[in-house]
Every structure is written in structure tokens, then in C-alpha cells.
C-alpha positions as a Python dict, from the first residue, in 0.01 Angstrom:
ca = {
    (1, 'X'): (0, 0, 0),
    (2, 'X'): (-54, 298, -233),
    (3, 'X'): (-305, 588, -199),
    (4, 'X'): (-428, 797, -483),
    (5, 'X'): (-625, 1104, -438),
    (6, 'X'): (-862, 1177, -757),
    (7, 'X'): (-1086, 1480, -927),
    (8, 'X'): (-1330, 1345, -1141),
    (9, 'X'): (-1497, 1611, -1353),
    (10, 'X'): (-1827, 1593, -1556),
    (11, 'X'): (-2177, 1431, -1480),
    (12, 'X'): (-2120, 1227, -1184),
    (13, 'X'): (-2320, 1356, -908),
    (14, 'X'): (-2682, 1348, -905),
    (15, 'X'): (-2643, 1020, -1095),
    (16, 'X'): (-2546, 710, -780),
    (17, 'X'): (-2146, 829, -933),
    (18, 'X'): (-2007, 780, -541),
    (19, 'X'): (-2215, 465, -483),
    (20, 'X'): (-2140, 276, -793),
    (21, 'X'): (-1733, 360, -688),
    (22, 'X'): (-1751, 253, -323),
    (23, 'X'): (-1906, -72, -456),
    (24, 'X'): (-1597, -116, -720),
    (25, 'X'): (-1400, -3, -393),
    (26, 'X'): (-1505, -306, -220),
    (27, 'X'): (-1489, -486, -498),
    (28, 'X'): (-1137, -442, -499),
    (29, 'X'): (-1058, -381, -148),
    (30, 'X'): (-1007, -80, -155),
    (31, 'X'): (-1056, 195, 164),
    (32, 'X'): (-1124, 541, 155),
    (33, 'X'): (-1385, 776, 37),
    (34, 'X'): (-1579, 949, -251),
    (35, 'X'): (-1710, 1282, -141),
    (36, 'X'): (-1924, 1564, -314),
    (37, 'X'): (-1762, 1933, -438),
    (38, 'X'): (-1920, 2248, -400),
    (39, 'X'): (-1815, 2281, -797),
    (40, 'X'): (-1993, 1967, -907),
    (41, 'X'): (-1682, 1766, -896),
    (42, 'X'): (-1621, 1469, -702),
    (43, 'X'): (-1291, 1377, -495),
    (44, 'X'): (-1226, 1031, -422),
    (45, 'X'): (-936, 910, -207),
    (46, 'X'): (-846, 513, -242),
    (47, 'X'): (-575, 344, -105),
    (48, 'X'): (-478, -20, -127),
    (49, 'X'): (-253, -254, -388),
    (50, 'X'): (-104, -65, -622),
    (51, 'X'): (-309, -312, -942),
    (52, 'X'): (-633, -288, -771),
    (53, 'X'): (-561, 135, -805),
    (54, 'X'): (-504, 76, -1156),
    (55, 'X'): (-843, -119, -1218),
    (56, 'X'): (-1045, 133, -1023),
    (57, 'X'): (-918, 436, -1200),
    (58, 'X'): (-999, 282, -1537),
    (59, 'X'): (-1317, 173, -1383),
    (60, 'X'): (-1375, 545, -1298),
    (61, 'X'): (-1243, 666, -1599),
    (62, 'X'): (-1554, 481, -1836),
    (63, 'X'): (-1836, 668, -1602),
    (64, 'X'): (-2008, 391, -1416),
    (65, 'X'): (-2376, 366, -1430),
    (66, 'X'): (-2501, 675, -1585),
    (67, 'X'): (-2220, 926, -1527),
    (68, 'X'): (-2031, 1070, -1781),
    (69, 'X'): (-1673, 1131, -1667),
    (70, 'X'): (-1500, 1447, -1857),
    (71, 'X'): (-1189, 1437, -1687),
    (72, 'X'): (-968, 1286, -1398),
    (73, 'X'): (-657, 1447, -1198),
    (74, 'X'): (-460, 1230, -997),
    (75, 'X'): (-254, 1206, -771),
    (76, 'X'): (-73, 1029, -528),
    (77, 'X'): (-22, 1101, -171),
    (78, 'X'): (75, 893, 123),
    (79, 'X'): (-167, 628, 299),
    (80, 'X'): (-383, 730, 542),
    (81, 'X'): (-487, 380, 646),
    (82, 'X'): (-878, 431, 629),
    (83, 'X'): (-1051, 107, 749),
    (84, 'X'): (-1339, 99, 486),
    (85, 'X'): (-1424, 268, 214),
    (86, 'X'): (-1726, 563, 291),
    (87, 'X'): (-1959, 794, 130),
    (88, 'X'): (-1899, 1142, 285),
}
């Protein structure tokens, strides 16, 4: 199991950004959690198979819905072994 701990910068809140990710989460079955910044940003931390990671950030990376997605950090950091995946 992998864990990857993301930025995403641009449009995406305001816009159903964190719900249209935990459904691809789910999707993919993937736990963890998409959570609002103070700065407009939005941090999402995902953890499961290393290919369903890959999907999911490329899913994230084309702005679902009507988000526009200017940029992504990522990282990776260790497994935290969340047991769904949440909106916080």
C-alpha cells in the first residue's frame, strides 16, 4: 500500500472539487481524505495500490466536473491506514 499526500491549486473549491474525488476515491478504492485550505487550495491524502494512485492523480490532474486544476504537489508519505475515504 502507498499513500500520497497532494496540493491541488486553482478553481476547485466552491465547485463539488472534493466530492467528485472521493467518488473517483471509491471508485478506485482508495481511503483517505480531501479537505479545504484557508488559501483556496485543497489537500487530499489517498492511500491504496500504487496503479490506482496513478489513475487518481491523472484523474485530479484534468479538473473533474467544473474545476480547473492549475497545479499539483505531491508527495509521498507513509500509510496511515484510513478506513474510508472522507470529506473533512
Amino acid at each position: 500500500m502507498k499513500c500520497t499526500h497532494l496540493i491541488v491549486s486553482g478553481r476547485v473549491q466552491g465547485v463539488f472539487f472534493r466530492a467528485n474525488v472521493r467518488d473517483k476515491a471509491l471508485q478506485l478504492g482508495l481511503n483517505g481524505y480531501a479537505k479545504n485550505l484557508e488559501n483556496g487550495d485543497v489537500e487530499i491524502v489517498a492511500e491504496g495500490a500504487e496503479d490506482q494512485l496513478e489513475k487518481f492523480i491523472d484523474f485530479i490532474r484534468k479538473g473533474p466536473g467544473i474545476a480547473s486544476v492549475a497545479g499539483i504537489q505531491v508527495k509521498h508519505k507513509e500509510p496511515e491506514n484510513f478506513k474510508s475515504f472522507k470529506i473533512l
